[in-house]
Backbone as a chain_set.jsonl record, in Angstrom:
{"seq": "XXXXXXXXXXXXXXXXXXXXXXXXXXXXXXXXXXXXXXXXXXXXXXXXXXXXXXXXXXXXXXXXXXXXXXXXXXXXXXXXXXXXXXXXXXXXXXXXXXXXXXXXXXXXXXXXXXXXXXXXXXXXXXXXXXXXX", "coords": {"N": [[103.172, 72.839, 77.099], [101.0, 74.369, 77.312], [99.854, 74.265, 79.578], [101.893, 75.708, 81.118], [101.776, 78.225, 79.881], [99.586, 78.91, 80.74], [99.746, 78.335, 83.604], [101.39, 80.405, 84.21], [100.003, 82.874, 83.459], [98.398, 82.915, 85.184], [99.104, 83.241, 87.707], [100.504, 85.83, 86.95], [98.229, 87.499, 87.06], [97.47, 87.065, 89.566], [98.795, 88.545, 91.414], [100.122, 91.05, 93.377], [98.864, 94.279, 93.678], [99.955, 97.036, 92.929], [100.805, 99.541, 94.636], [98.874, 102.433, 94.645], [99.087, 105.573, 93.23], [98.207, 108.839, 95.292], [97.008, 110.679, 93.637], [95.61, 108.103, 92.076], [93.901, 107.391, 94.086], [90.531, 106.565, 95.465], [89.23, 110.017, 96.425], [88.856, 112.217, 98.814], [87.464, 116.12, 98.922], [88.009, 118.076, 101.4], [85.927, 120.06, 103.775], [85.823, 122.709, 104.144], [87.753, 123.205, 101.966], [90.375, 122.994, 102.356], [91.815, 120.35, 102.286], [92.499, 117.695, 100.567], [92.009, 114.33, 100.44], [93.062, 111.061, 100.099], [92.901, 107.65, 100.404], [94.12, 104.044, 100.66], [93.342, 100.548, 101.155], [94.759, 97.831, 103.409], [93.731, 95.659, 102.948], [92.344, 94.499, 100.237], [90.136, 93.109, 98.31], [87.699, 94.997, 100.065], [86.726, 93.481, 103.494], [84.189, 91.561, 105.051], [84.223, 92.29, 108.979], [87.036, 92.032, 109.143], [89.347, 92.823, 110.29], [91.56, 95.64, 109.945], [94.151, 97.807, 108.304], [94.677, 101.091, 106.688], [96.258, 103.651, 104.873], [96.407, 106.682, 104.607], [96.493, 109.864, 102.081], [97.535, 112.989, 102.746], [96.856, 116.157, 101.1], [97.423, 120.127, 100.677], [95.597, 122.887, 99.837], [96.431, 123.06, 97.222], [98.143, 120.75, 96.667], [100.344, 119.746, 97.858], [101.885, 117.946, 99.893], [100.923, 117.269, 102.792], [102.184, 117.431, 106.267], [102.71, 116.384, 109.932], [100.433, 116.518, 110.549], [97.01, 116.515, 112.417], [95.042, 113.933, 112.474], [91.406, 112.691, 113.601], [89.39, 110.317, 113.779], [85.915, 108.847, 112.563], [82.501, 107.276, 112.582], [80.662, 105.243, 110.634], [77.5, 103.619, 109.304], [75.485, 105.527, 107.866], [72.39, 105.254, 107.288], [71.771, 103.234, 108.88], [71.99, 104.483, 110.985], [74.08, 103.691, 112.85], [77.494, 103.638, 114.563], [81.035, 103.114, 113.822], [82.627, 99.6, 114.532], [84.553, 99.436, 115.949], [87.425, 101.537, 117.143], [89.137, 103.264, 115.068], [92.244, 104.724, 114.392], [94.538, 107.135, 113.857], [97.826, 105.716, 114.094], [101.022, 106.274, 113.28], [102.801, 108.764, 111.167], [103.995, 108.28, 108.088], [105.289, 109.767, 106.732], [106.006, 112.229, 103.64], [103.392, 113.115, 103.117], [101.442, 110.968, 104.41], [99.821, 108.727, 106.228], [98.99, 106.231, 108.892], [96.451, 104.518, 109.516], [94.664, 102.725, 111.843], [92.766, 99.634, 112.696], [90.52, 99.46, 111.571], [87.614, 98.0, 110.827], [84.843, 96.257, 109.335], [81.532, 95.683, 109.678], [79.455, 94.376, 108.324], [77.558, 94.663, 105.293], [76.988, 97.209, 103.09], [76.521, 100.854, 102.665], [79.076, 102.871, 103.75], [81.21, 105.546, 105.981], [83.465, 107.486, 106.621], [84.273, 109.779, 108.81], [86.629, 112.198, 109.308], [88.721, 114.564, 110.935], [90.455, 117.002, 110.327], [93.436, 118.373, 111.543], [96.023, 120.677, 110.773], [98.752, 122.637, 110.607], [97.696, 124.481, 111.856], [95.276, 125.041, 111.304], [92.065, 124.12, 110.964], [89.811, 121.359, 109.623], [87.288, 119.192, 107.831], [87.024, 115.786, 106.274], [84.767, 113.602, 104.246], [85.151, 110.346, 103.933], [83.518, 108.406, 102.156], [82.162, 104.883, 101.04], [81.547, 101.741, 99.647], [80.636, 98.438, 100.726]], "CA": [[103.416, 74.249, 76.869], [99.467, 75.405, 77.392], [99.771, 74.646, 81.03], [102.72, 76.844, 81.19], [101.499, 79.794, 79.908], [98.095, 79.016, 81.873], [99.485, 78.835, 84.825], [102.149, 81.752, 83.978], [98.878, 83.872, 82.766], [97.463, 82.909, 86.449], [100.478, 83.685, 88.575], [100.736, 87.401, 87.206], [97.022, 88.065, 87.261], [97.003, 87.051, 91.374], [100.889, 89.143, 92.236], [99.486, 91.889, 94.636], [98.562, 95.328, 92.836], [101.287, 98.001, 93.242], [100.088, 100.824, 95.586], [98.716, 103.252, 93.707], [99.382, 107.161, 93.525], [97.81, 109.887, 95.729], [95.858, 110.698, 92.522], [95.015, 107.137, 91.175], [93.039, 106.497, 94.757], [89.816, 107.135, 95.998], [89.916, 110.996, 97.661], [87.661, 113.608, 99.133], [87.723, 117.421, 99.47], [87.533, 118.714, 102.635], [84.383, 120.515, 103.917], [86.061, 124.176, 103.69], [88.268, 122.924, 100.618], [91.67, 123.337, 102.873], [92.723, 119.423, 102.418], [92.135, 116.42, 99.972], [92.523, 113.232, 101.826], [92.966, 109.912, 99.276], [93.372, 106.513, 100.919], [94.34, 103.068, 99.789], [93.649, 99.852, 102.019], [95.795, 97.361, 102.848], [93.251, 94.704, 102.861], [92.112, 94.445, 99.134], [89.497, 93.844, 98.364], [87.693, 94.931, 101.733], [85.96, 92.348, 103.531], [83.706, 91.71, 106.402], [84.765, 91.323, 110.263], [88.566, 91.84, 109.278], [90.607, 94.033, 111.218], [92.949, 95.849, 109.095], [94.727, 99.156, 108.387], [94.481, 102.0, 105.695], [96.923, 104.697, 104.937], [95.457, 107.99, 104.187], [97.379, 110.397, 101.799], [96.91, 114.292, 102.86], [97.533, 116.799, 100.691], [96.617, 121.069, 100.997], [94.967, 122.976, 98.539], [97.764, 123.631, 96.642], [98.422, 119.624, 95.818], [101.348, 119.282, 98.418], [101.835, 116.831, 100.879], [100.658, 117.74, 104.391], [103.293, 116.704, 107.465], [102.218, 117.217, 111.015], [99.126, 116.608, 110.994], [96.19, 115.261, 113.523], [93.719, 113.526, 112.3], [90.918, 112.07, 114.326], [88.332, 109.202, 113.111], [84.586, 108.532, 113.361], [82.011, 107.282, 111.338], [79.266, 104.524, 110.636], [76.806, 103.726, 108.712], [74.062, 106.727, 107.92], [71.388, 104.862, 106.327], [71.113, 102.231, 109.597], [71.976, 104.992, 112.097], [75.182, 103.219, 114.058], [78.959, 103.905, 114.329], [82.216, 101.875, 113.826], [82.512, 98.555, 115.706], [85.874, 99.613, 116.284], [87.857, 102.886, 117.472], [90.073, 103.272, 114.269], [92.907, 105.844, 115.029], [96.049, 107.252, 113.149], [99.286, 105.674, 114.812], [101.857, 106.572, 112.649], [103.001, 109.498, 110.205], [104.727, 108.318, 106.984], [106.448, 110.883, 105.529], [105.492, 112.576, 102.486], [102.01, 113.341, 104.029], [101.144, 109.673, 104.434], [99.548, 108.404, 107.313], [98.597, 104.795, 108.957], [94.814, 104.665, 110.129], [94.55, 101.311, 112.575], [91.81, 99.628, 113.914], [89.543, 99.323, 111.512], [86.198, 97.01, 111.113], [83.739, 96.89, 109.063], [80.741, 94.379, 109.958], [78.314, 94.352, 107.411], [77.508, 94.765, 103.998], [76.043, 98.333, 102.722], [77.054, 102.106, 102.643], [79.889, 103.205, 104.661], [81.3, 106.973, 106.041], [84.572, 107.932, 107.809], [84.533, 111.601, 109.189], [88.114, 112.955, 109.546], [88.959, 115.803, 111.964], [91.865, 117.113, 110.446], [94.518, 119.82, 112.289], [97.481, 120.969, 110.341], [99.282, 124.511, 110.102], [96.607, 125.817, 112.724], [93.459, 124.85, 110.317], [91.004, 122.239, 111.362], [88.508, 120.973, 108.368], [86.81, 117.672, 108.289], [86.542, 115.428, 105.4], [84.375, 112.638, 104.839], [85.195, 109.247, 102.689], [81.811, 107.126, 101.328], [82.754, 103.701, 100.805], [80.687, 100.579, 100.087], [80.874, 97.39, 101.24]], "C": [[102.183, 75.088, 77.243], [99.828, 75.283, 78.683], [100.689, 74.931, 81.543], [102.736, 78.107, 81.383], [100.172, 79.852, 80.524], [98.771, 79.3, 83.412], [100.793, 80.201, 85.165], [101.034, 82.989, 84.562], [97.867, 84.232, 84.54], [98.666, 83.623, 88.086], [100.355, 85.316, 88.063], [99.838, 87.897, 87.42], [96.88, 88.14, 88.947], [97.894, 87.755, 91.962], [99.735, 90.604, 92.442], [99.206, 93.756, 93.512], [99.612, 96.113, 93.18], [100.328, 99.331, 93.668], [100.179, 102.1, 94.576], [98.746, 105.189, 94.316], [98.34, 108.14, 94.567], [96.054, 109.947, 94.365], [94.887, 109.757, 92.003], [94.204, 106.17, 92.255], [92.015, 107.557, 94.741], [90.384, 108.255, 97.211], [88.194, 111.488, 97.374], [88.205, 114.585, 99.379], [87.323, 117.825, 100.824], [86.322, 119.884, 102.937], [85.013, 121.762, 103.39], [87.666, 123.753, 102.91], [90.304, 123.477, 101.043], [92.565, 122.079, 102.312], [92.204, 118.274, 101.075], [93.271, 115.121, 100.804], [92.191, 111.894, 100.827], [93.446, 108.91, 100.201], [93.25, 104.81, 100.109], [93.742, 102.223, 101.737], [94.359, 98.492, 101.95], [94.88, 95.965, 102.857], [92.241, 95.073, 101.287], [91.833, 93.114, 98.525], [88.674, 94.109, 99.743], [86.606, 94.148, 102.0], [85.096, 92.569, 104.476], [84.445, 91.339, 107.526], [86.289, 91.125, 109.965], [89.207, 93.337, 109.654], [91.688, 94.314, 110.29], [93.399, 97.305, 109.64], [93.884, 100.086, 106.879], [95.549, 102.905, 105.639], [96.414, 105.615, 103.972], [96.954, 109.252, 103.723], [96.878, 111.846, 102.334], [97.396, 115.404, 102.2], [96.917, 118.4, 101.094], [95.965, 121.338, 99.535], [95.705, 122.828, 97.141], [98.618, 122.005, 95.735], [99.748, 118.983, 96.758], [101.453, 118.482, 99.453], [101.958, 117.649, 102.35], [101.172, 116.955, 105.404], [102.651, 117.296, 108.424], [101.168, 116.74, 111.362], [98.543, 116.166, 112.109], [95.232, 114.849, 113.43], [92.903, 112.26, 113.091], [89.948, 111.626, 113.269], [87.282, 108.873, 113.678], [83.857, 107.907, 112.531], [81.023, 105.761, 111.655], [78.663, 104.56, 109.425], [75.26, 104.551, 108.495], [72.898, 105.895, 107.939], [71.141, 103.723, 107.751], [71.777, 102.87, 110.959], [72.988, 104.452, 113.466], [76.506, 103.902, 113.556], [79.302, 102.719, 113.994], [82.145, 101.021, 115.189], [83.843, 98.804, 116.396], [86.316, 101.112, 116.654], [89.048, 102.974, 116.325], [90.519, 104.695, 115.014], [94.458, 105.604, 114.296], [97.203, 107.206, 114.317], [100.803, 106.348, 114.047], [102.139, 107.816, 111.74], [104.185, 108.874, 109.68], [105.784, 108.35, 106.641], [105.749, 111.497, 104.039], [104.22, 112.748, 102.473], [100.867, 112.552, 103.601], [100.982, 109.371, 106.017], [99.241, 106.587, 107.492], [97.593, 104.984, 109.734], [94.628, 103.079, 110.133], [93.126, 101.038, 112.831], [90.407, 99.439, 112.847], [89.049, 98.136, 110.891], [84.994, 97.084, 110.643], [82.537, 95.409, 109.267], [80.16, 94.173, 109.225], [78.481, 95.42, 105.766], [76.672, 96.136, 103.984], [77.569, 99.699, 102.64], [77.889, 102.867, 104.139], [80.69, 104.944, 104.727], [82.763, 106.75, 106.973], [84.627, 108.937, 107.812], [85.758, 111.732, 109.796], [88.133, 114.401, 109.947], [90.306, 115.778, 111.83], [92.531, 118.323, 110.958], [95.546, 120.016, 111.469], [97.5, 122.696, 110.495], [98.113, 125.172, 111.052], [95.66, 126.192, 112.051], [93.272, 123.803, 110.655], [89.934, 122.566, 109.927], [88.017, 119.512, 108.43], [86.47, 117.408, 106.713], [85.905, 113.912, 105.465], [84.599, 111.395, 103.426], [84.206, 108.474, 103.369], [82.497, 105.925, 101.07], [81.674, 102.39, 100.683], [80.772, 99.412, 99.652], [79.98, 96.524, 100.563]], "O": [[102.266, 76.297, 77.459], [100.221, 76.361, 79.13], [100.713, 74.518, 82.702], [103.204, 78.872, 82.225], [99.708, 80.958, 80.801], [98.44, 80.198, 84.187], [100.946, 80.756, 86.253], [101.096, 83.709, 85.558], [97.133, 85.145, 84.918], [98.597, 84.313, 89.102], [100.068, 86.085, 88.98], [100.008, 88.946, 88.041], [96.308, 89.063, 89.527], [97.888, 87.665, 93.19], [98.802, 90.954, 91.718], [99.786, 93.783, 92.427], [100.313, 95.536, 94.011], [99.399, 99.874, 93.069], [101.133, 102.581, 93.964], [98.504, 105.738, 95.391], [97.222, 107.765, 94.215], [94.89, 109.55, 94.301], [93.767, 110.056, 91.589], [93.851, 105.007, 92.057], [92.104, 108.727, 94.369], [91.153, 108.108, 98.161], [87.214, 111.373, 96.638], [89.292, 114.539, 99.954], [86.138, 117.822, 101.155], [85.954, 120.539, 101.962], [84.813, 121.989, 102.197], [88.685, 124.117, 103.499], [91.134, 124.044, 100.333], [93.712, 122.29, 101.918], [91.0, 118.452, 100.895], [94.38, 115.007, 101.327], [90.99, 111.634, 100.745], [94.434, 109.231, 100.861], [92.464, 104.512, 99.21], [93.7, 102.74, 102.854], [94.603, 97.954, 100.87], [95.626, 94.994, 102.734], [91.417, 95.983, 101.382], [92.652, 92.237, 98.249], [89.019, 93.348, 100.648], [85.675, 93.981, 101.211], [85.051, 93.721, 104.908], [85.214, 90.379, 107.472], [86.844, 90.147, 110.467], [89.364, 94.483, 109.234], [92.538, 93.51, 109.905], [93.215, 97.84, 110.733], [92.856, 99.773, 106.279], [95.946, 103.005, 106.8], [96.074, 105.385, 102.812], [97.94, 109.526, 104.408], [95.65, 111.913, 102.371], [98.474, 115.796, 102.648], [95.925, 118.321, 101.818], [95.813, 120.608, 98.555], [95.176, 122.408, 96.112], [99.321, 122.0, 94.724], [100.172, 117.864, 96.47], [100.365, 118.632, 100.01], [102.836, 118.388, 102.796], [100.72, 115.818, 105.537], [102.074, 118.372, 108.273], [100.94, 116.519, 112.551], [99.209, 115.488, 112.892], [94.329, 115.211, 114.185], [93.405, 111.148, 113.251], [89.68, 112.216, 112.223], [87.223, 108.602, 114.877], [84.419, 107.812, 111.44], [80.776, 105.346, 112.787], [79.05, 105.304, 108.523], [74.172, 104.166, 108.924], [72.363, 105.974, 109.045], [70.014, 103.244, 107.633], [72.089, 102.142, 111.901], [72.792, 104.681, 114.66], [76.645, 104.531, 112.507], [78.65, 101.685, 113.848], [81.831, 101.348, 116.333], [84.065, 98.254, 117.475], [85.449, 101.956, 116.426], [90.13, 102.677, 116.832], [89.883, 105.459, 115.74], [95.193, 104.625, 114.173], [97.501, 108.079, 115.133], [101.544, 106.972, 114.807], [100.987, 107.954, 111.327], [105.224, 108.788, 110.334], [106.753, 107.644, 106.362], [104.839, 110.832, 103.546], [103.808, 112.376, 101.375], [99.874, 112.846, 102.936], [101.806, 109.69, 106.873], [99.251, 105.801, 106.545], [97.789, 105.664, 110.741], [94.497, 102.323, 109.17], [92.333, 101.931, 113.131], [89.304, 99.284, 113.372], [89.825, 97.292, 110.442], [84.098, 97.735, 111.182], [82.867, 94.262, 108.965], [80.209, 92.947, 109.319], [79.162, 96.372, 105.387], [75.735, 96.242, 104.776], [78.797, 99.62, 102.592], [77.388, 103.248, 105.197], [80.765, 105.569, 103.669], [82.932, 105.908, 107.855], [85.071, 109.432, 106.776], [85.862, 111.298, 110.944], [87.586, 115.288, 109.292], [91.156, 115.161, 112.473], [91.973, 119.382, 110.673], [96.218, 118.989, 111.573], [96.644, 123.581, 110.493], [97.734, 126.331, 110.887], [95.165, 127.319, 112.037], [93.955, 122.78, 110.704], [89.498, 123.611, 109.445], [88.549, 118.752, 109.239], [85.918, 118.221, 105.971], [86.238, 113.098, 106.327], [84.272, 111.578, 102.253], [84.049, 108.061, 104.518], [83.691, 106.109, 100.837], [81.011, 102.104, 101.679], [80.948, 99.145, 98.464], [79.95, 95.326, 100.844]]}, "num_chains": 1, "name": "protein.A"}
C-alpha cells in the first residue's frame, strides 16, 4: 500500500503544469506603457542549447487582448555584450492575443533580454523581457 501512494504521490507531482493565465506569467510593460506582453515557455524549465518555442500573450493598456499584431525579436545578453545564437521570430497568431515566438536558443548560463518591436492599431512600442538562465 506505501508503494502505491509513493508512487501515486510521484506520478502527480511530474504530470506537466497547466498553462498558466496571462496574469499568473512573467510580463513586462511596454516602454511608452501602450502594451503588456506576458509569456510562458514551452520548454519548462528552460535549458541550455535547446531549441524551443514560447508564446507571448499581448494585451493594451486597457487589459484586452491585442489581435493583429507584428512583433519583431532581438536580444542577448547585456552584461557579456552578444546577441541571440538564433533568429527567434513570431510565426503564428493564436487568437485571443496569443502569439508563437520560434527559434529560440539560449547557450549559456547568466542574465538574459528579449527586445520586442511591437506594431498594432498603428502604435509601435518596444518591450523588453529579463530572464535568467
Amino acid at each position: 500500500m506505501r508503494r502505491r501512494f509513493a508512487w501515486l504521490s510521484l506520478c502527480l507531482c511530474c504530470l506537466p503544469a497547466m498553462a498558466g493565465t496571462p496574469a499568473d506569467l512573467p510580463s513586462s510593460t511596454s516602454q511608452r506603457g501602450l502594451f503588456t506582453v506576458s509569456y510562458e515557455s514551452e520548454l519548462e524549465p528552460l535549458q541550455i542549447n535547446q531549441l524551443h518555442a514560447w508564446v507571448l500573450h499581448l494585451e493594451n493598456a486597457q487589459g484586452e487582448a491585442v489581435t493583429g499584431a507584428t512583433i519583431d525579436v532581438d536580444g542577448g545578453m547585456p552584461e557579456h555584450d552578444h546577441g541571440l545564437a538564433t533568429r527567434p521570430r513570431v510565426t503564428a497568431e493564436l487568437g485571443d492575443g496569443a502569439y508563437r515566438l520560434e527559434g529560440l536558443r539560449f547557450h549559456m548560463r547568466g542574465d538574459w533580454e528579449l527586445q520586442l518591436t511591437i506594431v498594432a492599431g498603428g502604435k509601435t512600442d518596444s518591450a523588453v523581457l529579463k530572464f535568467t538562465l
